[in-house]
N, C-alpha and C positions, 0 to 999 in steps of 0.2 A: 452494609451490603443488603441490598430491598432484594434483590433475585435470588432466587435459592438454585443451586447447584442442581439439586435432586433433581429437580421437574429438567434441566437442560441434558442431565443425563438419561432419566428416561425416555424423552423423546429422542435421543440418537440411537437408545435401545430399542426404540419402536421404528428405527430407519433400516437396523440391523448391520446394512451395510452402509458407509459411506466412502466417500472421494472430496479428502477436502483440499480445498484453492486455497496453497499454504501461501503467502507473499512474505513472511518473515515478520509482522507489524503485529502489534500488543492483543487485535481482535483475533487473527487467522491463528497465531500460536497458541491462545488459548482454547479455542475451539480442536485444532489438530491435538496439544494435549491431553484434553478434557474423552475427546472421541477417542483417542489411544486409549485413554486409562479405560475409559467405559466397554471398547469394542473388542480390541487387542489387536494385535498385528493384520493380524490379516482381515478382517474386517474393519477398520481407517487405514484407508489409504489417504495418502496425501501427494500432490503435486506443487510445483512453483512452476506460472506460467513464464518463459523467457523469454524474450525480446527488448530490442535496442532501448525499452522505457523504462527499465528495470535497472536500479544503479548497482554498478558491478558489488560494493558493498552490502548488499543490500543480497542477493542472491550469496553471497561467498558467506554470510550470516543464518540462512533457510537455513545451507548444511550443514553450517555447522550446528546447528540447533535443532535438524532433524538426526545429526549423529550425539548428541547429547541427552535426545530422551527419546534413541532408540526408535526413531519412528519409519514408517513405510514409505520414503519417500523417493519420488525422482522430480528433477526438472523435466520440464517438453517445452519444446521451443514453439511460440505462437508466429500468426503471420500476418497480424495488423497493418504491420508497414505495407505490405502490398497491396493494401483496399484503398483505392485512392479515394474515398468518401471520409476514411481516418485521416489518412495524412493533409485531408481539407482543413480538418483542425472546426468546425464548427460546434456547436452549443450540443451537440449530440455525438461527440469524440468517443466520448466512453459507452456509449450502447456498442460503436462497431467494435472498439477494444476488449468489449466483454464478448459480443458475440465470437470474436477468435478465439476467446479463453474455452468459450463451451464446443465451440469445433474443434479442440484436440481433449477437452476432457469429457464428452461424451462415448467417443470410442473406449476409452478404458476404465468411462461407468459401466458400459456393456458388458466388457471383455470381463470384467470381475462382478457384474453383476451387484452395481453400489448408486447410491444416490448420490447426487452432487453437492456438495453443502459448500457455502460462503459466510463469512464472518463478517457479515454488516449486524450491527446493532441498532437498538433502537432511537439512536441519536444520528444514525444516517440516513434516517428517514425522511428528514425535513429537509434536506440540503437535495440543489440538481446531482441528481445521481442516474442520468439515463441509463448505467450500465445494469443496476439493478430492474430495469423493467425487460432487457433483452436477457438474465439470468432466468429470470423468473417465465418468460415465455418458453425458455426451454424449460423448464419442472426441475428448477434449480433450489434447493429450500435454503433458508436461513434458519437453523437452528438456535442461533442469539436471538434473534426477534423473538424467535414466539416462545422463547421463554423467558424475555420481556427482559432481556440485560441490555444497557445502559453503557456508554464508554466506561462510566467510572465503576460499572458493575465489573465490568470484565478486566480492570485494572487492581480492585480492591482482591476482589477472588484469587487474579493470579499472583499478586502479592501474597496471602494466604497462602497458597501452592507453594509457593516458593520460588516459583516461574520468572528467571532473570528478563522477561520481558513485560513487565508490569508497566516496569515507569519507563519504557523506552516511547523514543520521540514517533510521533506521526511522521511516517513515509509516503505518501501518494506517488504514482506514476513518475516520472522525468515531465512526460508529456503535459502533465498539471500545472507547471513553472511556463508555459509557452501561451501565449495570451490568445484568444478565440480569432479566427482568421489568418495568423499566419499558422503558416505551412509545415509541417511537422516532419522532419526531415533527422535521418541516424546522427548524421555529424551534430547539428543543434543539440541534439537528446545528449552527447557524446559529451560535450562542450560544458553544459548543466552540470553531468555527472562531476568531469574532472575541477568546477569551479565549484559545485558543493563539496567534491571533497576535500579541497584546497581548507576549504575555512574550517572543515572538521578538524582537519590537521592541526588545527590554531587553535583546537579546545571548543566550539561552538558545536551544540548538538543538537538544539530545536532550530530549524533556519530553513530559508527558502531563498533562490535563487531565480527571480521571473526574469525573462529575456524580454528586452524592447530592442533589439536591432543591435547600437553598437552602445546600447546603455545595458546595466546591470544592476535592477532594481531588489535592495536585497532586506529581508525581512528575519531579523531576529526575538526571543523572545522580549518581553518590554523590559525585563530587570538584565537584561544582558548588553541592551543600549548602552551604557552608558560605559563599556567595558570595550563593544564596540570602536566608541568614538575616541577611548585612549587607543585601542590598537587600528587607529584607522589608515596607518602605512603601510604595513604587515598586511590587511584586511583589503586597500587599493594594490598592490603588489599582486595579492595570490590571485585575485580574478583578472587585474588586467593581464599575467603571464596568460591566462586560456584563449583569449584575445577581444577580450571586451573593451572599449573606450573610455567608456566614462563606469563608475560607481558612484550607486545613489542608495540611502538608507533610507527605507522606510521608516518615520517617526511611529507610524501605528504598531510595528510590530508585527510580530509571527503570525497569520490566521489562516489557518485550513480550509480551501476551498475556496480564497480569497478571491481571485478568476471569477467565480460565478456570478458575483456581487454584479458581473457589469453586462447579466444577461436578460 
């Protein structure tokens, strides 16, 4: 572990207060941890933004993990979907979907009088990440950067911790699986969710689910292929039940932020 804990807690003790953008994923829970253990109840707060992008797994997991270590949390429901600049789906999706995050968690940075903190690290720095530049225009801080943690920092650490979210899989948005230009629509998002969870059900945990129309281009990790392609009946079955046509396996495998590649 290259990053030291200290310096990441000091600097939440020099914010005093925060509000942190819990999503339930291996960066945001160890920041909302780390800032509980440092701040205490009532100085970390924490939220999970809602909306139709968020897989119901996925939030029904926040609570249960902000009721597991105790923490100040609630949901608030965002309103992305109705900016029709998001739902364009274009190469800057996530600026307006961050900016809806900071339009309902800047009222109750106010109301409590707390900073906003988000759990990007220093490995989502180099990747298109527009939503980061529209946090950061509000006076949003990342307290993992600038204490220079690393994916694998903040997975080693909360390993250390004890933090049952160490080795869990990357989550990004619903809306992340939807290819730039088409149109981002509840049912599509809806559609994703229940076809990702189909193949969770099947034992797959690292996976992505990208929509091409009535194909279903699907990305497992690469040692998982091959486990894949003996259950690839079982695996055409659960996604065509959501209503896809066709199933296609990605031979490259699982990659985060794969989408971008073709921006």
């Amino acid at each position: 572990m290259s990053a030291d804990l200290s310096v990441l807690r000091n600097n939440l003790e020099a914010l005093e207060r925060v509000l942190v953008a819990f999503s339930g994923g291996a960066d945001s829970a160890f920041l909302a941890w780390v800032a509980h253990d440092t701040l205490g109840y009532e100085s970390a707060r924490c939220f999970t933004a809602v909306s139709p992008s968020i897989a119901d797994s996925e939030l029904e997991d926040c609570a249960r993990l902000a009721q597991e270590w105790g923490l100040n949390w609630e949901p608030i429901k965002t309103s992305e979907m109705e900016n029709a600049a998001y739902r364009v789906n274009d190469s800057d999706r996530c600026y307006y979907c961050k900016s809806a995050l900071m339009d309902v968690a800047e009222p109750v940075a106010r109301l409590h009088d707390c900073v906003v903190v988000l759990g990007v690290n220093t490995d989502d720095l180099g990747d298109h990440r527009p939503g980061q530049s529209a946090a950061q225009e509000r006076k949003a801080r990342f307290p993992l950067v600038e204490a220079e943690f690393s994916k694998a920092d903040v997975r080693a650490h909360s390993q250390h911790l004890g933090l049952r979210t160490w080795d869990k899989p990357a989550a990004a948005c619903l809306a992340s699986r939807i290819p730039y230009g088409t149109e981002v629509s509840v049912p599509l998002l809806r559609k994703l969710d229940r076809a990702e969870s189909a193949l969770k059900a099947l034992g797959f945990e690292q996976l992505r689910v990208r929509d091409y129309g009535e194909v279903a281009r699907l990305e497992f990790d690469l040692e998982q292929l091959s486990v894949a392609l003996e259950r690839r009946i079982e695996i055409i079955e659960a996604v065509k039940a959501v209503g896809y046509q066709y199933v296609t396996l990605d031979l490259e495998g699982f990659r985060s932020g794969n989408l971008n590649h073709s921006i």
